[in-house]
Every structure is written in structure tokens, then in C-alpha cells.
C-alpha positions as CSV (number, residue, x, y, z in Angstrom):
1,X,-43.3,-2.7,4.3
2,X,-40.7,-0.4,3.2
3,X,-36.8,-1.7,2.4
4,X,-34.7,0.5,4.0
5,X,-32.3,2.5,1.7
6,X,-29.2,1.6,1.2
7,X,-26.2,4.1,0.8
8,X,-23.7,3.9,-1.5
9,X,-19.9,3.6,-1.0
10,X,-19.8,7.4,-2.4
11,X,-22.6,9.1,-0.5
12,X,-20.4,7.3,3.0
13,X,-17.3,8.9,2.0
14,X,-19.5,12.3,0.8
15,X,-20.9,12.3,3.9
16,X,-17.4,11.6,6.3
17,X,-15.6,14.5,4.4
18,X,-18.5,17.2,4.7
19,X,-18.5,16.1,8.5
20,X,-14.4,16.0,8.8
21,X,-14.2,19.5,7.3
22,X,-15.9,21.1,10.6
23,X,-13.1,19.4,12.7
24,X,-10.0,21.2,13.9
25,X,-6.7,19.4,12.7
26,X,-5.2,18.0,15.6
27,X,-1.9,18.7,15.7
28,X,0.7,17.7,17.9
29,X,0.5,20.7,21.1
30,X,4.0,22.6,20.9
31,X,4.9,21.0,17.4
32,X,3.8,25.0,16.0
33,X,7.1,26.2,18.8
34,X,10.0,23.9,18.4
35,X,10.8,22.4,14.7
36,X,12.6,18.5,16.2
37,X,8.3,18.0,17.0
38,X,6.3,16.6,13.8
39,X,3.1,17.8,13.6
40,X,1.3,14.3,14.1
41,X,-1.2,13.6,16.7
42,X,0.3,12.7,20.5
43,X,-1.7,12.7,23.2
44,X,-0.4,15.7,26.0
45,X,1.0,13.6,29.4
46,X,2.0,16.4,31.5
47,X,1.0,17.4,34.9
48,X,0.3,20.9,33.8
49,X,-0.1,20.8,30.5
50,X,-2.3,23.2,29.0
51,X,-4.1,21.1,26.3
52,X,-4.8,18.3,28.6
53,X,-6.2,20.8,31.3
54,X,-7.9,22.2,28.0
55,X,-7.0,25.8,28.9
56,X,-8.6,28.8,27.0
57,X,-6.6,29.9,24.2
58,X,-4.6,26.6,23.4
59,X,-5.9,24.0,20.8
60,X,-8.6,21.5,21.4
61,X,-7.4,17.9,22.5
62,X,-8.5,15.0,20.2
63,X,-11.0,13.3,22.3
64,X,-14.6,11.3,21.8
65,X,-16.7,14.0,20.7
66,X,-15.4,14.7,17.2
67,X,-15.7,11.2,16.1
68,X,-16.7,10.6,12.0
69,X,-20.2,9.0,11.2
70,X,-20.7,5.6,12.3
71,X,-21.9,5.1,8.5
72,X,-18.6,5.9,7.4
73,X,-16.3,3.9,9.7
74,X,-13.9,1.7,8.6
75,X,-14.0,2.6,4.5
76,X,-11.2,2.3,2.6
77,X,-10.7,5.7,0.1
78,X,-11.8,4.0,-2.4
79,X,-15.3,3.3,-0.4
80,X,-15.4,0.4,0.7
81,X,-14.8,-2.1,3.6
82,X,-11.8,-3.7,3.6
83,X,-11.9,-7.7,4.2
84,X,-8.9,-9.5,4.4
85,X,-8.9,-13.0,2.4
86,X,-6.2,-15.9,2.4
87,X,-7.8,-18.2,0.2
88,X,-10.5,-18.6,-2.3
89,X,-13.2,-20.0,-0.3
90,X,-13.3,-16.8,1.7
91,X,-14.1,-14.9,-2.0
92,X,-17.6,-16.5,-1.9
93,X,-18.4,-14.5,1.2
94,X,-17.8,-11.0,-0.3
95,X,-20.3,-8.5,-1.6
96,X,-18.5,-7.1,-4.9
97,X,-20.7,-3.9,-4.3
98,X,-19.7,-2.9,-0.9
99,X,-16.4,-4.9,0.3
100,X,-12.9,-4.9,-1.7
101,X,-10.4,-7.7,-0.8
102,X,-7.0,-7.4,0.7
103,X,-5.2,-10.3,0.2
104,X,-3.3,-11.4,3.2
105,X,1.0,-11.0,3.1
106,X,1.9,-14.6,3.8
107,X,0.0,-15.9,1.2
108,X,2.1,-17.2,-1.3
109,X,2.6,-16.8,-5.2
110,X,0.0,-19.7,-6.7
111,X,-2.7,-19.1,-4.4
112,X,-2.7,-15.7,-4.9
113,X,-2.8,-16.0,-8.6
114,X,-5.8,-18.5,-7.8
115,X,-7.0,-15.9,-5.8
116,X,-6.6,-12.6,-8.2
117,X,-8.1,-14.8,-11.1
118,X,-11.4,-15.7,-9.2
119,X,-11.8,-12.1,-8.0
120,X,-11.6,-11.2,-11.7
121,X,-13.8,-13.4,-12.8
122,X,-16.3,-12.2,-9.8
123,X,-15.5,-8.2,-10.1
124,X,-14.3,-7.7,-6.6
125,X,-12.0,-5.2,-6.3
126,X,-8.4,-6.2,-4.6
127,X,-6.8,-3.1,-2.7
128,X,-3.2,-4.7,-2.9
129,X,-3.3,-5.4,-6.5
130,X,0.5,-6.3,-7.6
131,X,1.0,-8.2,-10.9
132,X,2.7,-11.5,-10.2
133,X,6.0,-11.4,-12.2
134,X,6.0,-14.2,-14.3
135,X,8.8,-15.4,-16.3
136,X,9.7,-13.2,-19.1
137,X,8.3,-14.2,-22.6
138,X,10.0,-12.6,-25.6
139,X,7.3,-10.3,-27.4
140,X,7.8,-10.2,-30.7
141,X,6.9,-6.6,-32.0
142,X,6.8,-5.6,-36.1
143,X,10.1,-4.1,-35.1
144,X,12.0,-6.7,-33.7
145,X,10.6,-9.4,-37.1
146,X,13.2,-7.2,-38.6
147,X,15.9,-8.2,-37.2
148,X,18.2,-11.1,-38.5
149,X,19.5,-14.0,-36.8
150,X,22.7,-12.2,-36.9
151,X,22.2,-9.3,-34.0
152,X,20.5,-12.3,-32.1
153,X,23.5,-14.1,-32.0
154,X,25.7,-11.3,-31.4
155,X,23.0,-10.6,-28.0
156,X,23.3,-13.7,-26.8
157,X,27.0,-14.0,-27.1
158,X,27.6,-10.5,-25.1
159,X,25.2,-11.9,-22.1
160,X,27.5,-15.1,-22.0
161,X,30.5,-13.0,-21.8
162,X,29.0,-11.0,-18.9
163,X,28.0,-14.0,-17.1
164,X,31.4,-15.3,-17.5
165,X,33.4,-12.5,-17.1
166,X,36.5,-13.2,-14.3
167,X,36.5,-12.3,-10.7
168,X,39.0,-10.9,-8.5
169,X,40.6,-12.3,-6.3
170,X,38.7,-10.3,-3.0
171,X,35.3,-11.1,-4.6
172,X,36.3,-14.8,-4.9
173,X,37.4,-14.8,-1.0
174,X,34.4,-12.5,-0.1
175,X,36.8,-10.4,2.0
176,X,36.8,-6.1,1.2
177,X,39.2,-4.5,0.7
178,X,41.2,-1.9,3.7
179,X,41.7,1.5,3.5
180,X,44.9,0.9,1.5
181,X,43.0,-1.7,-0.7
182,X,46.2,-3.6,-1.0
183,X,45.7,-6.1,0.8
């Protein structure tokens, strides 16, 4: 028997822009006449609209006939299928090849880190890639070993100045200020 062939992530989205490119752009009937109208797709409601009725000389309606390849439905730009993932368990299920990972937005900071460190270590790729902001370490570059305890000192007595610099009185209260601002 023969395996069937399997089609990569590129040829999908090779194939869904050759067949997009002989499809009119659907844009929003009238949207060409007055400039308040974007030019974003709505669907035509009226009784005598022309597009609806599909009149000769006014644009085609978007409708079931210029749908994209069934190949090529659902891919991310990138290529491929998004699946959306909350914990770790679910990154056994995924084919690094083919799928990509969203991670879902009510997951919180560990298991996410948990998360982006097992997809790592798998090679999936994770569509909302953000780095976790961890708490600043000081880097020590060649250029900062130059420096002597001296500007240190003077840095860290400015920021304690700052952080105890005085309010006024309206920003101790929390009330604004009027129009006068002498209140």
C-alpha cells in the first residue's frame, strides 16, 4: 500500500494564497461613495439593495462559493493549526510539526513559565510568545567593573531621595485641584 502524502505547513498556505488571489476583495457596498463607511466586509440588509439582489454592474456579495481550500482552513500565518493549551499535560498531545501552541489568557505567571520551558525543551512553537518579566538582576558589563563604589553610592542615594521626596498637600488628600487651583 501506498502512505498517502502529506503536505507541508508551506505548500497549505502556497496553495490558499494562489487560490485567494482569484477572489474579488469584498469590500463593504457604498464604502467606495461616502468616506464615514470603512471598507470592511458587512453584509447588504436592504430591501432593494443592489448587491444583495446581486444586480449587474455592482460588486459581487461574499457568499459560499469563494470559500479557501479545505486544506488550508484554520492555519495560522505562520502555517500551522493553532491549539490552545492551559497546562502542560495538554503539550503531550501536540505535533511540533504541524500545530503551534497558544497559551490560554487566564493562565497565570508559574504555569506558564512551566509551560514555555516544556515547549522549549519539545520545539513547539508558541504563537503568544511574551518573556515573563522577571525581577531585574544587575548585569555586570566590562563597562560598569569600572566604576567605583563611589558613583554607586551616589545612585543609590539619588533613588532614596526620589522615593522620599515630599508631597503636597492635594496629593496627600487625593483631591484635584479647580480651575483656580487654589483651593
Amino acid at each position: 500500500m501506498t502512505e498517502p502524502k502529506t503536505i507541508t505547513p508551506k505548500e497549505k498556505l502556497r496553495l490558499r494564497k494562489r487560490v485567494k488571489g482569484k477572489k474579488p476583495k469584498f469590500v463593504r457596498p457604498e464604502s467606495w461613495r461616502y468616506f464615514r463607511l470603512k471598507e470592511n466586509w458587512r453584509n447588504p440588509r436592504g430591501l432593494d439593495h443592489k448587491v444583495r439582489l446581486m444586480y449587474k454592474g455592482w460588486p459581487p456579495a461574499a457568499g459560499s462559493g469563494y470559500g479557501g481550500p479545505r486544506l488550508s482552513r484554520g492555519l495560522h500565518p505562520s502555517g500551522f493549526t493553532e491549539v490552545l493549551v492551559y497546562n502542560v499535560e495538554q503539550l503531550s498531545k501536540i505535533e511540533p510539526k504541524t500545530q503551534a501552541v497558544r497559551i490560554g489568557h487566564r493562565v497565570g505567571k508559574r504555569k506558564k513559565a512551566n509551560i514555555l520551558a516544556e515547549a522549549r525543551r519539545k520545539k513547539i512553537v508558541v504563537l503568544n510568545l511574551r518573556e515573563v518579566k522577571e525581577t531585574r538582576e544587575k548585569k555586570v558589563t566590562k563597562e560598569e567593573e569600572g566604576k567605583t563604589e563611589e558613583t554607586e553610592k551616589e545612585a543609590n542615594a539619588t533613588e532614596k531621595a526620589v522615593e522620599g521626596e515630599e508631597k503636597t498637600p492635594e496629593e496627600k488628600t487625593g483631591k484635584r485641584k479647580g480651575r483656580t487651583g487654589k483651593q
